[in-house]
C-alpha positions as YAML, in Angstrom:
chain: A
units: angstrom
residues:
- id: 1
  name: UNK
  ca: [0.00, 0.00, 0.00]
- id: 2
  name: UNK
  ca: [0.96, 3.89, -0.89]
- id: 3
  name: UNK
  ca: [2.01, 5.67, 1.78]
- id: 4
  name: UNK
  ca: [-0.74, 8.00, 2.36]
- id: 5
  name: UNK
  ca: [-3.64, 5.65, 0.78]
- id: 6
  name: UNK
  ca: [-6.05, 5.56, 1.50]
- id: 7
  name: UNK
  ca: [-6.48, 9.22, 2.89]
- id: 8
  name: UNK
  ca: [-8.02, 9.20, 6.16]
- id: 9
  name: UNK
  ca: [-11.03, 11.70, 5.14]
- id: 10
  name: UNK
  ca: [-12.06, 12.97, 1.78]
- id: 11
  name: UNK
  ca: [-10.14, 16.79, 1.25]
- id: 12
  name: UNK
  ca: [-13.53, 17.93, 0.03]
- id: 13
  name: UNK
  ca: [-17.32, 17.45, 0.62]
- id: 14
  name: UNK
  ca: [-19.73, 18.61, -1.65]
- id: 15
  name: UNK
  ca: [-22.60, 19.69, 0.69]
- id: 16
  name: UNK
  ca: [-26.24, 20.04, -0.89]
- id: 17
  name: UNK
  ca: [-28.33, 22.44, 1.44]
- id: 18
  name: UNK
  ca: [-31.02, 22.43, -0.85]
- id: 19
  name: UNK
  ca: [-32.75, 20.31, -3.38]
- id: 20
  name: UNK
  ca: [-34.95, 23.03, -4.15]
- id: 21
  name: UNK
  ca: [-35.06, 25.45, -7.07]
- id: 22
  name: UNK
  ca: [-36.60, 28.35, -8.47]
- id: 23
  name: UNK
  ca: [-35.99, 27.68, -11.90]
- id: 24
  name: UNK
  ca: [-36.70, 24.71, -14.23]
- id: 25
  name: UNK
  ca: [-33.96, 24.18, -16.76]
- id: 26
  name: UNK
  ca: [-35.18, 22.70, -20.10]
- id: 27
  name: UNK
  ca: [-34.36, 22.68, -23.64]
- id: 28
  name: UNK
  ca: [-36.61, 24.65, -26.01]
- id: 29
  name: UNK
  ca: [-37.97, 21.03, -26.66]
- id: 30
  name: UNK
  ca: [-39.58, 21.13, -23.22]
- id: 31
  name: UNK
  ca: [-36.63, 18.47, -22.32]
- id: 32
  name: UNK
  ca: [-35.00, 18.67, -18.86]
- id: 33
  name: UNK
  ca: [-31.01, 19.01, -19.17]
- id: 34
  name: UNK
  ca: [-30.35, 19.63, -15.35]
- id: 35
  name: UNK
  ca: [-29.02, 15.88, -14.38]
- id: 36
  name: UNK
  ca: [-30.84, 15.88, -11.17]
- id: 37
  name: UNK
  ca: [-34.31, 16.21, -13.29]
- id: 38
  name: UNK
  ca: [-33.61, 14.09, -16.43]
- id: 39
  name: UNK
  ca: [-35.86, 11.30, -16.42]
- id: 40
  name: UNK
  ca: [-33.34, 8.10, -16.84]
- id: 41
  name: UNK
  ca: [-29.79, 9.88, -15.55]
- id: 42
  name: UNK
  ca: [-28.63, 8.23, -13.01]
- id: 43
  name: UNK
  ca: [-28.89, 10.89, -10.45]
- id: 44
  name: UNK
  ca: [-32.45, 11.49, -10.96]
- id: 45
  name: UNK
  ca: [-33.35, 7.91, -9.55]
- id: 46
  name: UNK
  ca: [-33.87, 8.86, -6.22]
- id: 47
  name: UNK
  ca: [-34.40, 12.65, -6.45]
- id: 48
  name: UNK
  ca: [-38.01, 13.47, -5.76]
- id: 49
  name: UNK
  ca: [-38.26, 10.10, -3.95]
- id: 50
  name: UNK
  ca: [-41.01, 10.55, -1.25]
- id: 51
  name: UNK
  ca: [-40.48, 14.56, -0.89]
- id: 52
  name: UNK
  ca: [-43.48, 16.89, -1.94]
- id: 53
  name: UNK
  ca: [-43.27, 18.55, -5.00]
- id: 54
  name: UNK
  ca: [-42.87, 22.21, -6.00]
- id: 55
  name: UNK
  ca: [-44.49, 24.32, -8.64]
- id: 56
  name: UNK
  ca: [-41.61, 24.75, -10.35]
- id: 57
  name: UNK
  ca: [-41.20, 22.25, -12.60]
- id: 58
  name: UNK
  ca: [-41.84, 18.66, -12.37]
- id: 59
  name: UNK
  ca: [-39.04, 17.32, -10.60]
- id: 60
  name: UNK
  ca: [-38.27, 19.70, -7.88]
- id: 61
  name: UNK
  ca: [-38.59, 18.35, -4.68]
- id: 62
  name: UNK
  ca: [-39.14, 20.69, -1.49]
- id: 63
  name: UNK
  ca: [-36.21, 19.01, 0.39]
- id: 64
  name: UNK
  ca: [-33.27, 21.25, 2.74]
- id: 65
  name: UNK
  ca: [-30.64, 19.68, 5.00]
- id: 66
  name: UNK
  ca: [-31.68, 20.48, 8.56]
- id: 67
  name: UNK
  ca: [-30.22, 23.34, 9.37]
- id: 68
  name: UNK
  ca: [-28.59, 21.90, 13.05]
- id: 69
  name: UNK
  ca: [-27.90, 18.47, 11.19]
- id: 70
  name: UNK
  ca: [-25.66, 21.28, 8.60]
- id: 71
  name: UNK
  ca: [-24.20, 22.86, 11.22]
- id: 72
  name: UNK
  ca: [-23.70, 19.73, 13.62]
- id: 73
  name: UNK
  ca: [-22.07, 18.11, 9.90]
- id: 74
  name: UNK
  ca: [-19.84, 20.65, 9.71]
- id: 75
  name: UNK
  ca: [-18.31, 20.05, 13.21]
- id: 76
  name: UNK
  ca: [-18.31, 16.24, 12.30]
- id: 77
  name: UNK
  ca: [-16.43, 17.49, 8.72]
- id: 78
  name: UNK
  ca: [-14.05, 19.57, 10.75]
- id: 79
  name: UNK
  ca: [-13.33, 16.32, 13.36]
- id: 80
  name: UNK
  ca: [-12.40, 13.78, 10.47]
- id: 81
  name: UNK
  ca: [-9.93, 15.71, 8.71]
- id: 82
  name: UNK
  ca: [-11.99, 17.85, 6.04]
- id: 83
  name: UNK
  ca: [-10.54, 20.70, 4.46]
- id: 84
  name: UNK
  ca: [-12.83, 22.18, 1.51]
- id: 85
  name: UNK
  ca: [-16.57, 22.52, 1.50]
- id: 86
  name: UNK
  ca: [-18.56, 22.94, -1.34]
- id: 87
  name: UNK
  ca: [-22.38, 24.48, -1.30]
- id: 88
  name: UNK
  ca: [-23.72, 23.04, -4.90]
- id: 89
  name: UNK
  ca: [-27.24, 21.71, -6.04]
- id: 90
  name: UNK
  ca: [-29.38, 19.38, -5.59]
- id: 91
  name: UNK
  ca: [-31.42, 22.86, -6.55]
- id: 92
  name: UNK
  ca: [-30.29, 25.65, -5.34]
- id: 93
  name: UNK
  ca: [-28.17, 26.50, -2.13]
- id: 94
  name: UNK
  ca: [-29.48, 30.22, -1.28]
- id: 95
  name: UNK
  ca: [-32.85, 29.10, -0.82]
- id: 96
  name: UNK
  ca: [-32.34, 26.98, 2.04]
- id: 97
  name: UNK
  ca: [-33.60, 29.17, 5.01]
- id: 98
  name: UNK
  ca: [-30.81, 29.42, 6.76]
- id: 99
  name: UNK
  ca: [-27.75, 29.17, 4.37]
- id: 100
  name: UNK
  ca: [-26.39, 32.62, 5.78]
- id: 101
  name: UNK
  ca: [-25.93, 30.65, 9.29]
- id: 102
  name: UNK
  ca: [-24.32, 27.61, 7.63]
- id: 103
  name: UNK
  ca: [-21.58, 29.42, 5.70]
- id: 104
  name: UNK
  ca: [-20.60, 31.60, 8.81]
- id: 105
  name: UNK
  ca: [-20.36, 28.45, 11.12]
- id: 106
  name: UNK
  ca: [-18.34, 26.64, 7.89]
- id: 107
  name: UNK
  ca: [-15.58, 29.99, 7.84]
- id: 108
  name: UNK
  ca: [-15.58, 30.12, 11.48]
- id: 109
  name: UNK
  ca: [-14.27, 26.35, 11.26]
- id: 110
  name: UNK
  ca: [-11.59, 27.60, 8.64]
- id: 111
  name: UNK
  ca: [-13.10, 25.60, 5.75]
- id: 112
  name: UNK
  ca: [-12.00, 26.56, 2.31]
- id: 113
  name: UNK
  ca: [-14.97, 27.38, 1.09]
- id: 114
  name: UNK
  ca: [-17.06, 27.28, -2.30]
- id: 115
  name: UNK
  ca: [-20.40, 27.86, -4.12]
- id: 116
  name: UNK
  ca: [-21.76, 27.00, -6.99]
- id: 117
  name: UNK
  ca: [-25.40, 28.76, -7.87]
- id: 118
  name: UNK
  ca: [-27.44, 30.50, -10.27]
- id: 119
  name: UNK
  ca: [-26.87, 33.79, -8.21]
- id: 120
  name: UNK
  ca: [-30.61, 34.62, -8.37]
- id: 121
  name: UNK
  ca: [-31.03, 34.81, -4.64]
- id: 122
  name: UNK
  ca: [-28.23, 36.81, -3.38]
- id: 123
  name: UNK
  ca: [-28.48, 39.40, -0.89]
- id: 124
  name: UNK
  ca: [-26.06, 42.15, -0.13]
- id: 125
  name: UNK
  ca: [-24.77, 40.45, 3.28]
- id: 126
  name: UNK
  ca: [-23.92, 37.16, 1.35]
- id: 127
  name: UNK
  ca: [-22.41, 38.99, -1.22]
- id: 128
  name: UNK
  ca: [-20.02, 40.66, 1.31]
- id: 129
  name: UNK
  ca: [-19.50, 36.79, 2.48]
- id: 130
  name: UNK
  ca: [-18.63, 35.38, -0.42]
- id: 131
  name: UNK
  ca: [-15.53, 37.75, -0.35]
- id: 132
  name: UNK
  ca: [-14.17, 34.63, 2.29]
- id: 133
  name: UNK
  ca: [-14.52, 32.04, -0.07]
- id: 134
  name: UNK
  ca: [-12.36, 29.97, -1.89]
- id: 135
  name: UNK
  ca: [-13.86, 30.41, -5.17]
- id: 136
  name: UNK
  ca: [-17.87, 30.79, -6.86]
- id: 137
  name: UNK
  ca: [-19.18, 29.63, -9.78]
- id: 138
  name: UNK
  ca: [-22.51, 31.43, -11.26]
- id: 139
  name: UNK
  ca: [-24.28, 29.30, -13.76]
- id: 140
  name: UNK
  ca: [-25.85, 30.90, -16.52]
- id: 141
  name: UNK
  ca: [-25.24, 28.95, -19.50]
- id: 142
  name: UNK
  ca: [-26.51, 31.68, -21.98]
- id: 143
  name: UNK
  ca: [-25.42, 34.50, -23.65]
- id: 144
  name: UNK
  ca: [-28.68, 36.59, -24.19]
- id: 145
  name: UNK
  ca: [-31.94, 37.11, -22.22]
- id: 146
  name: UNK
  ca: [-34.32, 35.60, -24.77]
- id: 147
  name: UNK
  ca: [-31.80, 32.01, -24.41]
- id: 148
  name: UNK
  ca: [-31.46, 32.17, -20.47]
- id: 149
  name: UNK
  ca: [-35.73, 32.98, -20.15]
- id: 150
  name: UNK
  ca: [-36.56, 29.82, -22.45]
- id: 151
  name: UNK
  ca: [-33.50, 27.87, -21.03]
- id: 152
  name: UNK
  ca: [-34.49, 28.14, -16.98]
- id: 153
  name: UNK
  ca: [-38.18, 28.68, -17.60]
- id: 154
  name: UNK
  ca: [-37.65, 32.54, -15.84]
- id: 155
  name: UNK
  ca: [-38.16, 36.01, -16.39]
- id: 156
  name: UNK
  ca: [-36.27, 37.27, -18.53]
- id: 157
  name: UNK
  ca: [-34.92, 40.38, -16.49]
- id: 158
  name: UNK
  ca: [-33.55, 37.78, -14.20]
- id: 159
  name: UNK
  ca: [-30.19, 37.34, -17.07]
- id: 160
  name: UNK
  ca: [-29.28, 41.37, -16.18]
- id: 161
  name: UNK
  ca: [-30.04, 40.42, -12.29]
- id: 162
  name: UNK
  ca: [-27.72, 38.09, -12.14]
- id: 163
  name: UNK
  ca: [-25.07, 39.89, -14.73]
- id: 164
  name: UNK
  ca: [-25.31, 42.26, -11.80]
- id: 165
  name: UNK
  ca: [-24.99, 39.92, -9.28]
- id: 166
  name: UNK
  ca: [-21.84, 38.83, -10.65]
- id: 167
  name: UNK
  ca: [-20.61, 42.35, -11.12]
- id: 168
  name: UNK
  ca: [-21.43, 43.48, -6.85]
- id: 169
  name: UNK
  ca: [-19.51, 40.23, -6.21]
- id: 170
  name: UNK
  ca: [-16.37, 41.02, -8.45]
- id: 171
  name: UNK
  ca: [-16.47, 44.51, -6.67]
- id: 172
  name: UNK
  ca: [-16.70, 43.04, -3.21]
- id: 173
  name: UNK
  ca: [-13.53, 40.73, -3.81]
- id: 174
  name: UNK
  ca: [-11.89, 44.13, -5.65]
- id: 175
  name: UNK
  ca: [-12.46, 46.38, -2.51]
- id: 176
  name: UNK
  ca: [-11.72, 43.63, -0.15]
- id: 177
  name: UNK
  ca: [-8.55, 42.52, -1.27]
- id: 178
  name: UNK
  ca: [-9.51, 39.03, -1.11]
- id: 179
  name: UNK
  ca: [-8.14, 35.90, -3.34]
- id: 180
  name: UNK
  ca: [-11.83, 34.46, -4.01]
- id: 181
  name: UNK
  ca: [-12.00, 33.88, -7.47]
- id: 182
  name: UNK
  ca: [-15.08, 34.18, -9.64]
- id: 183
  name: UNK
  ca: [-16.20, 32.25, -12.35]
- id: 184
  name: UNK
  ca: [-19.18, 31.73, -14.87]
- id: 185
  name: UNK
  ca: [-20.55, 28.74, -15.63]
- id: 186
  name: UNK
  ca: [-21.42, 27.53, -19.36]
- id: 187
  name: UNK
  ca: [-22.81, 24.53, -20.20]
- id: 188
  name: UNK
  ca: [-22.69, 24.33, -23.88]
- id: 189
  name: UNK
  ca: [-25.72, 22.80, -25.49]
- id: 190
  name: UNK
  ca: [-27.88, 22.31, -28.91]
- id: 191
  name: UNK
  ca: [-30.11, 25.50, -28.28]
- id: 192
  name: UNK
  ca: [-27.18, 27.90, -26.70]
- id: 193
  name: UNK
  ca: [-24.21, 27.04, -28.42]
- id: 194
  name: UNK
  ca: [-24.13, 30.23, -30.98]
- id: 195
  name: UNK
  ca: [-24.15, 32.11, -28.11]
- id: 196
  name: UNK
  ca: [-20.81, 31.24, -26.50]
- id: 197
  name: UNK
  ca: [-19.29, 33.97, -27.63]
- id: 198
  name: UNK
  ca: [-21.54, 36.14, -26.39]
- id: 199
  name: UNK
  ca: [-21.49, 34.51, -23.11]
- id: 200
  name: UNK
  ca: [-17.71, 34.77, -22.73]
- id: 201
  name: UNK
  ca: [-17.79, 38.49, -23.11]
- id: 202
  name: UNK
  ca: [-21.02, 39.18, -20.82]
- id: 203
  name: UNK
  ca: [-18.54, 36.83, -17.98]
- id: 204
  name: UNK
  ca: [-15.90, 39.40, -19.03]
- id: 205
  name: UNK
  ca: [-17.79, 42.53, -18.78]
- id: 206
  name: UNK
  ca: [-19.24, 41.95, -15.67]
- id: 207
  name: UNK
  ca: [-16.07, 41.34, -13.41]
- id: 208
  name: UNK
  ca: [-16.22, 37.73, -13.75]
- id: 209
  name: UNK
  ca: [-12.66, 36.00, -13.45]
- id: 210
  name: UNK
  ca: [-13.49, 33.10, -16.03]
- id: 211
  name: UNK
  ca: [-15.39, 31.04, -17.62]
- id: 212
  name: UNK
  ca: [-15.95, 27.30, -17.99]
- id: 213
  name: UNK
  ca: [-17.53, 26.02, -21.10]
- id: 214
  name: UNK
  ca: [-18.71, 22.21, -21.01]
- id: 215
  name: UNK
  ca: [-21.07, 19.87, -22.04]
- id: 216
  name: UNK
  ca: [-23.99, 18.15, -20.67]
- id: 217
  name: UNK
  ca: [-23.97, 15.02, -19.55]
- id: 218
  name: UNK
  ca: [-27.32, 13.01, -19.85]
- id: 219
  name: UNK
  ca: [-28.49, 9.39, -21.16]
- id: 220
  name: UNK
  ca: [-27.96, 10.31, -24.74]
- id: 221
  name: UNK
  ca: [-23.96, 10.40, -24.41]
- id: 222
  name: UNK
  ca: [-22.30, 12.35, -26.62]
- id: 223
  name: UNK
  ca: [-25.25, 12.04, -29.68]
- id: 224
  name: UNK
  ca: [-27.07, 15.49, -28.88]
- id: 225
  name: UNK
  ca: [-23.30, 17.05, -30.07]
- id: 226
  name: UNK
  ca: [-22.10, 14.69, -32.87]
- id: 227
  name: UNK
  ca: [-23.16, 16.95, -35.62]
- id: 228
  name: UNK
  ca: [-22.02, 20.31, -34.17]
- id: 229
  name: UNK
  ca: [-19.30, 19.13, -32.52]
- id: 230
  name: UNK
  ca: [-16.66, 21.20, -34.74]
- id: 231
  name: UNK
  ca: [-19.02, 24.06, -35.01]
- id: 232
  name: UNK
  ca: [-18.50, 24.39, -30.82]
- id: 233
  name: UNK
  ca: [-14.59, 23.80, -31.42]
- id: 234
  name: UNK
  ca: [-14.66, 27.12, -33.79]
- id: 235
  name: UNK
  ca: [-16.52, 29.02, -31.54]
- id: 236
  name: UNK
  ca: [-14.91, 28.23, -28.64]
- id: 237
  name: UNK
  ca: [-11.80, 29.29, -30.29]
- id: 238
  name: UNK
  ca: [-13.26, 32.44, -31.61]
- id: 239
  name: UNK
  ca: [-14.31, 33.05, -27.73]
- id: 240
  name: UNK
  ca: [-10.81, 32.48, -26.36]
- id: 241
  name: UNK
  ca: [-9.25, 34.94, -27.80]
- id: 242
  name: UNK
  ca: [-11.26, 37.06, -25.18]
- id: 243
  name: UNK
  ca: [-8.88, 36.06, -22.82]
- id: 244
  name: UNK
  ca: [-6.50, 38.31, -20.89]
- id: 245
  name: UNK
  ca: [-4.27, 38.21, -17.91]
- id: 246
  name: UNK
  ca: [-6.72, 38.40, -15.67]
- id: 247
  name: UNK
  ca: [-9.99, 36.48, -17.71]
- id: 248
  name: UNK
  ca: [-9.55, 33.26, -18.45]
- id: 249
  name: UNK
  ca: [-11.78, 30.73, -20.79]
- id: 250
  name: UNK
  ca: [-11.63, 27.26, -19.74]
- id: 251
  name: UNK
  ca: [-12.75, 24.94, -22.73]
- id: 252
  name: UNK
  ca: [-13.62, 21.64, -20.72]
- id: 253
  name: UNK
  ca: [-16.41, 20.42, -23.88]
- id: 254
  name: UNK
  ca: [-13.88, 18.64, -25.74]
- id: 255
  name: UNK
  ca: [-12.63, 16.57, -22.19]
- id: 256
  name: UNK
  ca: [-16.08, 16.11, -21.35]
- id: 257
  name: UNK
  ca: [-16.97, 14.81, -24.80]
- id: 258
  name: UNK
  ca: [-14.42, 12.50, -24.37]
- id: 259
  name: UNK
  ca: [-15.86, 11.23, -21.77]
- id: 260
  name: UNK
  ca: [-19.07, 10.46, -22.73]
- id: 261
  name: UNK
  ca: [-17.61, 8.70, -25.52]
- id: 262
  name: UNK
  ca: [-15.69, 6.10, -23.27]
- id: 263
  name: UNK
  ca: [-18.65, 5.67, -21.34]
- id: 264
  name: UNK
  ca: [-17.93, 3.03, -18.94]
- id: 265
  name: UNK
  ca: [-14.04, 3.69, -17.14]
- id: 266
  name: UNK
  ca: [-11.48, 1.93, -17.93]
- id: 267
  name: UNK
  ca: [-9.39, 1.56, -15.01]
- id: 268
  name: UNK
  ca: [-9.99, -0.49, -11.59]
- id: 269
  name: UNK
  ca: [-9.46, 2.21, -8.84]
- id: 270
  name: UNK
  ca: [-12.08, 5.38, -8.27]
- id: 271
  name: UNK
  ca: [-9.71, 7.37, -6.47]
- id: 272
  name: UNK
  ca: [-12.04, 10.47, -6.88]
- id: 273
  name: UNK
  ca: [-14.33, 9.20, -4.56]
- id: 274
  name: UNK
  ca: [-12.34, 8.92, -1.23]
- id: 275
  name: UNK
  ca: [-10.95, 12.58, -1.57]
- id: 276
  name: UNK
  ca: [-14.23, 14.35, -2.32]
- id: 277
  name: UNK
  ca: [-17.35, 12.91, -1.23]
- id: 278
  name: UNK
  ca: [-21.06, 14.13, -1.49]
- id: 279
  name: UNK
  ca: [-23.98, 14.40, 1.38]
- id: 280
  name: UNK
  ca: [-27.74, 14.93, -0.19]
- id: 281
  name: UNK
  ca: [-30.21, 17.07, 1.26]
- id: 282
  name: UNK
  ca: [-31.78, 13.53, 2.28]
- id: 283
  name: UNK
  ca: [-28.43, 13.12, 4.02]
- id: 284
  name: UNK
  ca: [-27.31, 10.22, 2.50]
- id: 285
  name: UNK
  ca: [-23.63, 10.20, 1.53]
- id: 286
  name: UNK
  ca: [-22.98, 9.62, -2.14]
- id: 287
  name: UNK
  ca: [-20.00, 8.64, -3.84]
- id: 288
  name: UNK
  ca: [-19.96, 11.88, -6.35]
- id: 289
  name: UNK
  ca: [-22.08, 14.01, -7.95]
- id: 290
  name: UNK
  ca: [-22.85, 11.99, -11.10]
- id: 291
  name: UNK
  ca: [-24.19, 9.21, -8.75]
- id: 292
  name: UNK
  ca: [-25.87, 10.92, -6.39]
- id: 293
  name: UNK
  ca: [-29.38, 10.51, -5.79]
- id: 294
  name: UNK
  ca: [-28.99, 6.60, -7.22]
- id: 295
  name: UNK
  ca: [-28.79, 3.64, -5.42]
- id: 296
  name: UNK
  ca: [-25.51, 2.45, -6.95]
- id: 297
  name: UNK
  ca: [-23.77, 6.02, -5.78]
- id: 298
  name: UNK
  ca: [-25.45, 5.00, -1.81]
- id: 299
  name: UNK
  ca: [-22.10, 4.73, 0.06]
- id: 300
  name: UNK
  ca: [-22.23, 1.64, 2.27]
- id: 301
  name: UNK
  ca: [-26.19, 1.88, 1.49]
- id: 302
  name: UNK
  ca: [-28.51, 3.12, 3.87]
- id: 303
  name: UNK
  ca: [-25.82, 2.58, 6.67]
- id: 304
  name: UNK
  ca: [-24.33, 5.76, 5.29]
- id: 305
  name: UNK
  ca: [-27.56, 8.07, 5.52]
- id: 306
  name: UNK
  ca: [-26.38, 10.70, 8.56]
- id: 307
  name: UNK
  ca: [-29.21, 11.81, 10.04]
- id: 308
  name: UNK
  ca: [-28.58, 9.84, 13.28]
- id: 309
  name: UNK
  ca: [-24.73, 8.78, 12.38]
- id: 310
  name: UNK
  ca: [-21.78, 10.87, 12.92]
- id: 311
  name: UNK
  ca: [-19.81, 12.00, 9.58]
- id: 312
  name: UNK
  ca: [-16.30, 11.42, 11.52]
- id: 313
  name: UNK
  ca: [-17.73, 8.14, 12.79]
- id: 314
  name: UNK
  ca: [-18.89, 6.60, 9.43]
- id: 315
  name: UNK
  ca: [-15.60, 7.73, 7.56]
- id: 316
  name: UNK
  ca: [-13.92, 5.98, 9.76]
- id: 317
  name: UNK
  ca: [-16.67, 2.75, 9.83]
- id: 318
  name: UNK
  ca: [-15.56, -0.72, 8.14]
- id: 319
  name: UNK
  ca: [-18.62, -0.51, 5.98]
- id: 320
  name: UNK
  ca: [-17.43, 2.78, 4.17]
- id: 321
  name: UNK
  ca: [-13.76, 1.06, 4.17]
- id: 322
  name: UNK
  ca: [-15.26, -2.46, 2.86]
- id: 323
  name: UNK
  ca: [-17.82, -0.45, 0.20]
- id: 324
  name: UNK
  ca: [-14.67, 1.87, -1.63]
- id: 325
  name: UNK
  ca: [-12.40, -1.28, -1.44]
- id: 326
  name: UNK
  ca: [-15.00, -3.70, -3.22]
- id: 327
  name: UNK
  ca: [-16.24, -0.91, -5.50]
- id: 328
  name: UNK
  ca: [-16.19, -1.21, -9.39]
- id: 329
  name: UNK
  ca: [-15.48, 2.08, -11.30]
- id: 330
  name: UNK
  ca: [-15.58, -0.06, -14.68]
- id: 331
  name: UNK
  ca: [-19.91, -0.66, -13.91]
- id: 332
  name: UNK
  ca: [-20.17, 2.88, -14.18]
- id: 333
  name: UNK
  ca: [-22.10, 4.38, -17.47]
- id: 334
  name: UNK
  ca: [-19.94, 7.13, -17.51]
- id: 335
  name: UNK
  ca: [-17.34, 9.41, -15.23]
- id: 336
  name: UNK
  ca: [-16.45, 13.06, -15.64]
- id: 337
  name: UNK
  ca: [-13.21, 12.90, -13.59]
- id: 338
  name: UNK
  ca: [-11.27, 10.14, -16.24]
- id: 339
  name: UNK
  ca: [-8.19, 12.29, -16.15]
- id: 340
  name: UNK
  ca: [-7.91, 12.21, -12.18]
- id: 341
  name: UNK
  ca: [-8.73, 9.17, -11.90]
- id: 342
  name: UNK
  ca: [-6.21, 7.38, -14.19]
- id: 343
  name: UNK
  ca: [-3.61, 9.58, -12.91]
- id: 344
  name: UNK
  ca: [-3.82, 7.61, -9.80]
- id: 345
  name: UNK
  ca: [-4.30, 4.39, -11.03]
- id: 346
  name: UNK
  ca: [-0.95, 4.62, -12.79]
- id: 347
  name: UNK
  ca: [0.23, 5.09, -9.02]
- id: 348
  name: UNK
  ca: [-1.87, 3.10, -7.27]
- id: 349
  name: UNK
  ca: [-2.08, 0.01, -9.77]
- id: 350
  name: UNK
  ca: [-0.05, -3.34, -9.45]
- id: 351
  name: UNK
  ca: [2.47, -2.51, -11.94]
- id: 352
  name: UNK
  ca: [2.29, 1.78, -11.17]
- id: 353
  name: UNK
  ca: [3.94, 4.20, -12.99]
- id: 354
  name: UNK
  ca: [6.68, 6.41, -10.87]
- id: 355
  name: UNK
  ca: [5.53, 4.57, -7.96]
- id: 356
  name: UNK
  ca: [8.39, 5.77, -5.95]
- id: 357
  name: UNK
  ca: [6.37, 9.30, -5.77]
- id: 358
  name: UNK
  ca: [3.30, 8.52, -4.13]
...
């Protein structure tokens, strides 16, 4: 065994306050491209399971973590060793009641922290928070109003809302002299890909530090993108040379193309899962994000759900040992985290590569 390996708690837990959201993201088709409510992706399975359903949309569940099972979590984090905490969706983080609370308590405890949202719900006080953070991601995915209206099924005035979000952020880490970096996030897609340009300079224009552009990941692979797949390349090219010293475009579609290509992994060892794990709204711990909300992505089962179990206590369980040991990356239908993942198995495999620098 590696020196080192396993690690003795994940560096990172994704942490999903809410599975609630005020928007519902569909093609112009009327077809669902958020993963948690795509009929058949795999972490739709258990999404709405028994939770009442919202008005928006039809596969929005009106689920939040309790907020003293979040805060107690993040003592539990803090015990076993955890360094980074992510707020991400589920739905969407700043609706849960008392997500002002949570992210105090999580700096307090000296968490690198992180958020990824679709910046509708911001208020001036978490604004001024967000200065503390590690880094945010806004997800728009669009590059005019008329795109991001029929995209999230919202009022159109809610694209320059956010825009301005964005911008009172990038002033608040300007003024405050903080490292937090801000980025945009761009999934590219059949309706909105003409309009990458145009959402690479509306990221730029509005203080933004960057932008990711990638692709969505859904039952259909890569098929939705075989016949515009060069037509993306060109514009993603075009939109890169927007880039500057301090704005950066990160072109992630072709890695994430890739992926869906391979579909199932081809290597024996999911290293991602033991340094970044994920806990639902439904508090069930979940080996990553593209398995959450699925049976198969249930660490340990229901012996991991942490609503009366200690997070420091089932790390450090034989079931959650026994579950990553005996666990089979190459079942998997697909995995965006390939590249991570085979750089450790070339470490971690019986005949590694450089093993002598583990």
């Amino acid at each position: 065994m590696h020196e080192g390996w396993p690690p003795k708690a994940p560096s990172q837990v994704q942490m999903i306050l809410s599975d609630l959201c005020q928007m519902d993201c569909v093609s112009p088709d009327g077809d669902p491209w958020c993963a948690y409510r795509m009929p058949g992706y795999s972490s739709n399975e258990l999404f709405v399971s028994d939770s009442e359903v919202s008005k928006f949309g039809h596969s929005n569940p009106k689920r939040f973590m309790p907020t003293d099972r979040a805060l107690g979590l993040l003592d539990e984090m803090k015990a076993a060793g955890v360094k980074g905490l992510q707020l991400t969706g589920g739905g969407e983080p700043l609706l849960h009641p008392d997500h002002k609370r949570i992210m105090e308590r999580a700096l307090e405890l000296d968490f690198k922290c992180s958020l990824v949202s679709n910046g509708l719900a911001l208020t001036s006080e978490v604004k001024r928070l967000l200065a503390k953070f590690s880094w945010v991601r806004i997800s728009i995915d669009a590059g005019t109003e008329e795109t991001y209206s029929k995209t999230r099924t919202t009022h159109p005035d809610n694209y320059q809302k956010v825009l301005r979000n964005v911008a009172d952020i990038s002033r608040v880490i300007a003024e405050s002299g903080s490292d937090c970096v801000l980025g945009i996030g761009f999934v590219v897609m059949p309706h909105n890909w003409i309009e990458i340009e145009q959402g690479v300079l509306a990221a730029k224009e509005h203080g933004a530090h960057n932008i990711r552009l990638s692709a969505m990941f859904s039952p259909q692979d890569e098929k939705p993108y075989i016949y515009i797949y060069h037509a993306i390349k060109d514009n993603i090219a075009i939109a890169k040379r927007h880039e500057t010293e301090s704005f950066k475009v990160y072109d992630l579609f072709g890695d994430r193309i890739e992926d869906l290509r391979l579909g199932n992994p081809d290597y024996p060892i999911c290293a991602k899962m033991y340094y970044c794990t994920y806990i639902g709204a439904d508090l069930n711990t979940f080996m990553c994000c593209v398995y959450a909300y699925s049976e198969r992505g249930k660490i340990a089962g229901n012996l991991g759900n942490l609503k009366n179990r200690r997070f420091d206590e089932f790390w450090a369980s034989e079931e959650r040992k026994a579950f990553m040991a005996n666990f089979d990356p190459t079942k998997c239908e697909r995995c965006q985290f390939n590249p991570a993942n085979r750089a450790m198995n070339s470490i971690l495999g019986p005949k590694p590569l450089h093993g002598e620098f583990p």
